[in-house]
BANU-425645 format. One record per residue (C-alpha): residue in three letters; x negated, y negated, z. Coordinates in steps of 0.02 Angstrom, whole numbers, padded with zeros to 5 digits, always signed. Example, Ala and Ser with C-alpha at 12.3 -4.5 7.8 and 13.67 -1.06 7.14 Angstrom:
2
ALA-00615+00225+00390
SER-00684+00053+00357
This chain:
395
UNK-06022-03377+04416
UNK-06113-03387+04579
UNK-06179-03570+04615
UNK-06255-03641+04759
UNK-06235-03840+04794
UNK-06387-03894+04906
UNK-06434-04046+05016
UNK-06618-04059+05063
UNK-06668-04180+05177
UNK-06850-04226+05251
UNK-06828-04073+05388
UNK-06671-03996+05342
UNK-06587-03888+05186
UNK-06411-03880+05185
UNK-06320-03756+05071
UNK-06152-03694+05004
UNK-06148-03537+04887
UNK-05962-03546+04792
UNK-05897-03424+04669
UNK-05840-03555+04508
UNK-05736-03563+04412
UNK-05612-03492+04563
UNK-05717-03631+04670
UNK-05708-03493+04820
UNK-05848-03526+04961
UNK-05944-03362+04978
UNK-06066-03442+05112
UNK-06131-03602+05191
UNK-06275-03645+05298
UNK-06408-03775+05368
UNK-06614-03767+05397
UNK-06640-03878+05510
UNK-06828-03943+05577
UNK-06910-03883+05417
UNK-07112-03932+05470
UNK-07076-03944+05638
UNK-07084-03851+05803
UNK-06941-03760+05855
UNK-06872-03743+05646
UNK-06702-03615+05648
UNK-06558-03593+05538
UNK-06371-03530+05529
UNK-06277-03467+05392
UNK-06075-03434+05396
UNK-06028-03279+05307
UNK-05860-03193+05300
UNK-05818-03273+05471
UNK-05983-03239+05550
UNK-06115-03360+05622
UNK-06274-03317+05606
UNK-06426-03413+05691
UNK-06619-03374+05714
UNK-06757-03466+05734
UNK-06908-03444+05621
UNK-07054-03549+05563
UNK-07033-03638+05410
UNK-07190-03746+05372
UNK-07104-03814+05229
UNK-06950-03828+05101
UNK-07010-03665+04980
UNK-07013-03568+05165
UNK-06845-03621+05206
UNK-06783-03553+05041
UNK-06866-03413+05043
UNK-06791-03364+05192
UNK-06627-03412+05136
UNK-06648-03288+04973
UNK-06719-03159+05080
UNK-06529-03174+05201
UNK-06428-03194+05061
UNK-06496-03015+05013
UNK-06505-02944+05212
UNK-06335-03002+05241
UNK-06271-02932+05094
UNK-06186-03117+05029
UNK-06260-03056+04856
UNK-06339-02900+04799
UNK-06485-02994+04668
UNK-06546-03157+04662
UNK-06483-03146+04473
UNK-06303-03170+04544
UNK-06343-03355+04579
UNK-06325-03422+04400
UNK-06366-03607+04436
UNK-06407-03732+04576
UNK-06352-03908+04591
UNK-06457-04013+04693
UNK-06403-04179+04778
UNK-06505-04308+04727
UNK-06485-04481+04811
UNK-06548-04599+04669
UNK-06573-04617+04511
UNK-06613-04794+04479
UNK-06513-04855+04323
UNK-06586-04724+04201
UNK-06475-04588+04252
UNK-06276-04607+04251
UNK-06243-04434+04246
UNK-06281-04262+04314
UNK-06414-04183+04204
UNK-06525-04023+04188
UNK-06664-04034+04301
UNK-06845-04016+04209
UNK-07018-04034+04277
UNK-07007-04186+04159
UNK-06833-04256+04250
UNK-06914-04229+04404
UNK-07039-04343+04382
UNK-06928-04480+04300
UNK-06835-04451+04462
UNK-06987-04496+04564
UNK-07011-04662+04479
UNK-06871-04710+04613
UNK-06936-04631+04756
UNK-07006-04817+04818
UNK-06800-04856+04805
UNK-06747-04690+04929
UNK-06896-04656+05017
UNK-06814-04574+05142
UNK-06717-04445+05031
UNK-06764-04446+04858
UNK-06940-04341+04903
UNK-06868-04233+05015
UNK-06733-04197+04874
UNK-06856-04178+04744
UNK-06969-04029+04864
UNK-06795-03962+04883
UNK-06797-03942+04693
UNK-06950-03865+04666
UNK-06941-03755+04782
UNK-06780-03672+04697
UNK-06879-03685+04549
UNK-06993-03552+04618
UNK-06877-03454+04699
UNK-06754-03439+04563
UNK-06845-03475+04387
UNK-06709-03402+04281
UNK-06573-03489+04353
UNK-06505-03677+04300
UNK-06540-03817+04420
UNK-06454-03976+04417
UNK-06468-04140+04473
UNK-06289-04229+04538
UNK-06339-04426+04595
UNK-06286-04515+04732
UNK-06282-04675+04617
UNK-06235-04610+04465
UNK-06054-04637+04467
UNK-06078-04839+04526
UNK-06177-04890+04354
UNK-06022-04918+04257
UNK-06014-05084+04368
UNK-06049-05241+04270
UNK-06176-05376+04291
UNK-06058-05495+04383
UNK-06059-05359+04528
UNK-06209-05278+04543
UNK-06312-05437+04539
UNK-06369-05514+04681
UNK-06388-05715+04660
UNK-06579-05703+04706
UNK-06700-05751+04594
UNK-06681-05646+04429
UNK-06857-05585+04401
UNK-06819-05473+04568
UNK-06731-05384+04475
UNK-06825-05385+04300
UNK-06975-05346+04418
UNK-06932-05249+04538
UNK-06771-05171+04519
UNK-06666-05275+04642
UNK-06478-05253+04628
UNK-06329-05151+04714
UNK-06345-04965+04665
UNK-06200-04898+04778
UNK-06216-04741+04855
UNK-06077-04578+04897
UNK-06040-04583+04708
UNK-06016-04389+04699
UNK-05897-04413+04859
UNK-05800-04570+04773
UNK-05814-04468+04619
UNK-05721-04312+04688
UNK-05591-04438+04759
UNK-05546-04516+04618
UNK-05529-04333+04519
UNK-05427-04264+04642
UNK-05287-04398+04670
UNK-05290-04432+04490
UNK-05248-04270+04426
UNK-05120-04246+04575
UNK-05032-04406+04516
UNK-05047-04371+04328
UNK-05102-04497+04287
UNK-05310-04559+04234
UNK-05286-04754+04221
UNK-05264-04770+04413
UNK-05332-04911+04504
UNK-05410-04849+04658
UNK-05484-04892+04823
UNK-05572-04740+04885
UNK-05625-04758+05064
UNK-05763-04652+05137
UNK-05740-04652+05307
UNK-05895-04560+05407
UNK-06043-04609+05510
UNK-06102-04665+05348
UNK-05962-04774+05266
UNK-05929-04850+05103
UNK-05783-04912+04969
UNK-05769-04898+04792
UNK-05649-04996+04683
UNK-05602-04885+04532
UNK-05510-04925+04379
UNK-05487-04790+04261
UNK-05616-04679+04323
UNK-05754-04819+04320
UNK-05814-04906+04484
UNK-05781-05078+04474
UNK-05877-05113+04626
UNK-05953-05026+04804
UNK-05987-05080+04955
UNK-06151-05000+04975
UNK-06280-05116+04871
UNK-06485-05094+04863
UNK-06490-04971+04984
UNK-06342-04897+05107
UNK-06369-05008+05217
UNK-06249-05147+05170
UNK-06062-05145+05173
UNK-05942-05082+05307
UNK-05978-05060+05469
UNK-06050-04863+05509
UNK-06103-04746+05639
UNK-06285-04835+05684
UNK-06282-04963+05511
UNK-06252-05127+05541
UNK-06158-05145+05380
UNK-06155-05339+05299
UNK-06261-05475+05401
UNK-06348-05608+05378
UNK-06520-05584+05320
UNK-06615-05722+05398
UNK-06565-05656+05562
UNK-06727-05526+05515
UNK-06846-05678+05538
UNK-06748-05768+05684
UNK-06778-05592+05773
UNK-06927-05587+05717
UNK-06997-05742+05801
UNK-06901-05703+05982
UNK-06964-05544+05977
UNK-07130-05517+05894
UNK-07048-05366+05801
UNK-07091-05335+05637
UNK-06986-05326+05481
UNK-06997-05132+05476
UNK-06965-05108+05642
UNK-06777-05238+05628
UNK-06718-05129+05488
UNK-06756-04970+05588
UNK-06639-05050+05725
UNK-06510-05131+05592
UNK-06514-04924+05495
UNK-06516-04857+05672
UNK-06476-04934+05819
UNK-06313-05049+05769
UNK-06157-04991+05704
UNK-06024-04911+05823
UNK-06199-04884+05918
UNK-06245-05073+05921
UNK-06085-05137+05973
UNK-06011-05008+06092
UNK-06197-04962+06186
UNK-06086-04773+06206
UNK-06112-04664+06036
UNK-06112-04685+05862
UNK-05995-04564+05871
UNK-05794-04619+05817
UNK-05725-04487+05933
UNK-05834-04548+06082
UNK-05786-04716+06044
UNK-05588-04662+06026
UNK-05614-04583+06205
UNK-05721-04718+06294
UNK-05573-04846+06207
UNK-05417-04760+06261
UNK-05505-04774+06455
UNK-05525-04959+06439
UNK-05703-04975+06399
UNK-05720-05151+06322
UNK-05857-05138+06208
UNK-05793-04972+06155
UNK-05624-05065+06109
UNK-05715-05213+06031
UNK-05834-05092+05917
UNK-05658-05014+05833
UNK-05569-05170+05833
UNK-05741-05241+05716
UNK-05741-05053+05634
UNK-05571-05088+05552
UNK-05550-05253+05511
UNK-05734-05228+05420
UNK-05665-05102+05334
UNK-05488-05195+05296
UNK-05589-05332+05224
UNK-05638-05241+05094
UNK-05497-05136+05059
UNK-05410-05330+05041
UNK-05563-05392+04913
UNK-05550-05222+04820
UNK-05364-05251+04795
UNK-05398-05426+04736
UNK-05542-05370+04616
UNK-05432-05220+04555
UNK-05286-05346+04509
UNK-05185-05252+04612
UNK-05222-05062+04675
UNK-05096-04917+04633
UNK-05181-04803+04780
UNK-05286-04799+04939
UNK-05369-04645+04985
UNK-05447-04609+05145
UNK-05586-04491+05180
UNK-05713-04401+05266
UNK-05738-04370+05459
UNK-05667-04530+05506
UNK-05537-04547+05366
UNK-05491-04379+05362
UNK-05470-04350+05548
UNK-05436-04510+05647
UNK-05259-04556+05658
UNK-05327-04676+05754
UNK-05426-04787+05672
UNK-05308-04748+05510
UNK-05174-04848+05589
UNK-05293-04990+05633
UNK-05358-05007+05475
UNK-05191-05017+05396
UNK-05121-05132+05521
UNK-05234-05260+05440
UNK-05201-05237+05297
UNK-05010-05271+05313
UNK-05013-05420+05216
UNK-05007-05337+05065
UNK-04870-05245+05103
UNK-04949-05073+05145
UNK-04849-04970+05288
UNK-04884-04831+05372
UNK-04768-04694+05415
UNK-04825-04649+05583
UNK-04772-04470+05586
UNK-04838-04434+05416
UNK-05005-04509+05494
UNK-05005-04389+05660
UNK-05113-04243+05579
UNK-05308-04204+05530
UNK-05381-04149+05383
UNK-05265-04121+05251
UNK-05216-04190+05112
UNK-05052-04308+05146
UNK-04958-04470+05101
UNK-04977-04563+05262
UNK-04872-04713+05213
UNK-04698-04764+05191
UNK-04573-04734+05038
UNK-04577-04936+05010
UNK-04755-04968+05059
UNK-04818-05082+04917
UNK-04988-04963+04880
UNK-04967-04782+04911
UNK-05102-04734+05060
UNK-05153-04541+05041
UNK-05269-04434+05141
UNK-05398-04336+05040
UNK-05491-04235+05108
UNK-05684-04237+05011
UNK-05778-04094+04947
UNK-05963-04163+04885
UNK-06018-03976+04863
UNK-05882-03924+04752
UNK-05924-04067+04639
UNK-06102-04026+04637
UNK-06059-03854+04581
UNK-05922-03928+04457
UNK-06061-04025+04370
UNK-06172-03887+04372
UNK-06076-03738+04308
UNK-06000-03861+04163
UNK-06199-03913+04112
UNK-06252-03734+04147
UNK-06089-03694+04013
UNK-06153-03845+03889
UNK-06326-03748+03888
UNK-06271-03572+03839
């Protein structure tokens, strides 16, 4: 069963065709300036690279091109090879806590929650259509960002603001990389045997958040209304005070929209360092003395730490740690850092274990209190995962 897991964004379609059950990646690719001037793509086949520029006035272009290659690069033979297509979707309100078969009448159930993801959530749902049209006789599938977070309880995904917000308007912590925390908490469980784990997953990227899982149910995220809160990221401010909006406000005569543009965009490793949002630029400006770029990791991990110390406390005592994406998955660096602070509860690292990128490993000591593993993430594999078992339930 041919299945492609796809990402659309407001200018962009990002795809990975993978041959399931054998979850083998056939081919991967990204359209990038979909509507705009200058729109090109590139698709990775069989060791190849492939990039052109074309026009692509919109999402049902962009796929359309992307059938037509699939066929021109001989990736598939007939469109009827691609048996189903699971779609990430970035919320899903409270209604849906599962993956499910997308519809014309899911679709718009989904858009009741575009004012939540205005960003994403439209783009994802254009995305959606346009497969629709392009492959009618195949299954498409929607996989949720939030999905995997509403197991939570009231006690954690209430905010103590007045309670009609969220009778009203739908105020509360939604948590986002579910299929990502999701995929982490599969993985390490099955490779420990075991499915009553207490977990605290830790995706590590320019977008960053933590999960605390106990038996394959999120206890709590760091994430909350939107993905703004939590850690520390890439340009995201993380966790801060919310009456600094109107304190900035008044000094600078900017208004609310444009503070959360710079709190979403310009803070973060950004904010602090003035260099990158970039870890790697950071790692490099740090290890030649630059100040700020020290001070921005030295915030970076003990942000993260903090939570990894809460999530233990919440958890009643984690049995793993997991670290992934880029940051996770590749920076020794900031690895180390973070479990420095985190000594306390007896966590060590094996510093030779922790020398490596990418892989899956056990980076901590024999008699390290919590077990810290590397695990590396795979978001499209459990889009297609989800999709070839609903296109199964279907048949």
């Amino acid at each position: 069963m041919n299945l492609l897991s796809v990402n659309a964004g407001s200018s962009s379609l990002k795809f990975t065709l993978i041959e399931m059950p054998a979850q083998n990646v056939i081919a991967s690719g990204l359209f990038e300036k979909i509507g705009l001037a200058g729109s090109f793509y590139t698709i990775k086949y069989n060791g190849e690279k492939y990039t052109r520029e074309v026009e692509m006035v919109d999402h049902s272009v962009a796929v359309k091109v992307l059938m037509e290659e699939l066929i021109n690069l001989n990736i598939i033979s007939s469109l009827s090879e691609i048996e189903g297509v699971g779609h990430r979707i970035v919320h899903g309100g409270q209604e849906f806590t599962s993956s499910v078969i997308l519809t014309e009448d899911v679709l718009n159930r989904i858009a009741k929650y575009n004012d939540l993801a205005p960003l994403h959530n439209p783009a994802n749902i254009m995305g959606v259509k346009a497969f629709m049209k392009a492959l009618p006789n195949s299954i498409q599938v929607g996989v949720f960002d939030t999905s995997f977070h509403t197991s939570m309880a009231e006690t954690e995904y209430l905010y103590p603001v007045p309670y009609e917000w969220y009778e009203k308007y739908q105020v509360r912590k939604y948590g986002f990389h579910g299929t990502s925390h999701r995929f982490i908490n599969k993985t390490i469980s099955e490779y420990l045997k075991r499915d009553d784990l207490k977990v605290i997953s830790c995706h590590i990227g320019n977008g960053g958040s933590l999960a605390a899982i106990n038996s394959g149910k999120v206890v709590d995220t760091s994430m909350g209304f939107t993905p703004l809160a939590g850690i520390m990221m890439g340009t995201r401010s993380g966790d801060v005070d919310a009456s600094i909006l109107e304190y900035m406000n008044k000094k600078t005569g900017k208004s609310l929209e444009e503070l959360t543009n710079e709190l979403n965009k310009k803070s973060g490793l950004l904010g602090v360092s003035g260099i990158s949002s970039d870890s790697r630029d950071i790692e490099t400006a740090a290890a030649e003395g630059n100040e700020r770029a020290i001070l921005a990791q030295e915030i970076y991990a003990q942000k993260i730490a903090n939570y990894i110390a809460m999530y233990n406390n919440i958890l009643g005592g984690a049995d793993v740690i997991c670290l992934t994406a880029g940051v996770g998955e590749n920076s020794k660096i900031m690895r180390k850092m973070i479990i420095e602070r985190v000594s306390s509860l007896g966590i060590k690292l094996d510093e030779t274990k922790n020398d490596f990128r990418g892989e899956f490993r056990l980076i901590s000591t024999e008699d390290s209190k919590i077990p810290v593993y590397v695990v590396p993430t795979n978001e499209e594999l459990m889009i297609a995962m989800d999709t070839m078992d609903l296109a199964s339930q279907s048949e």
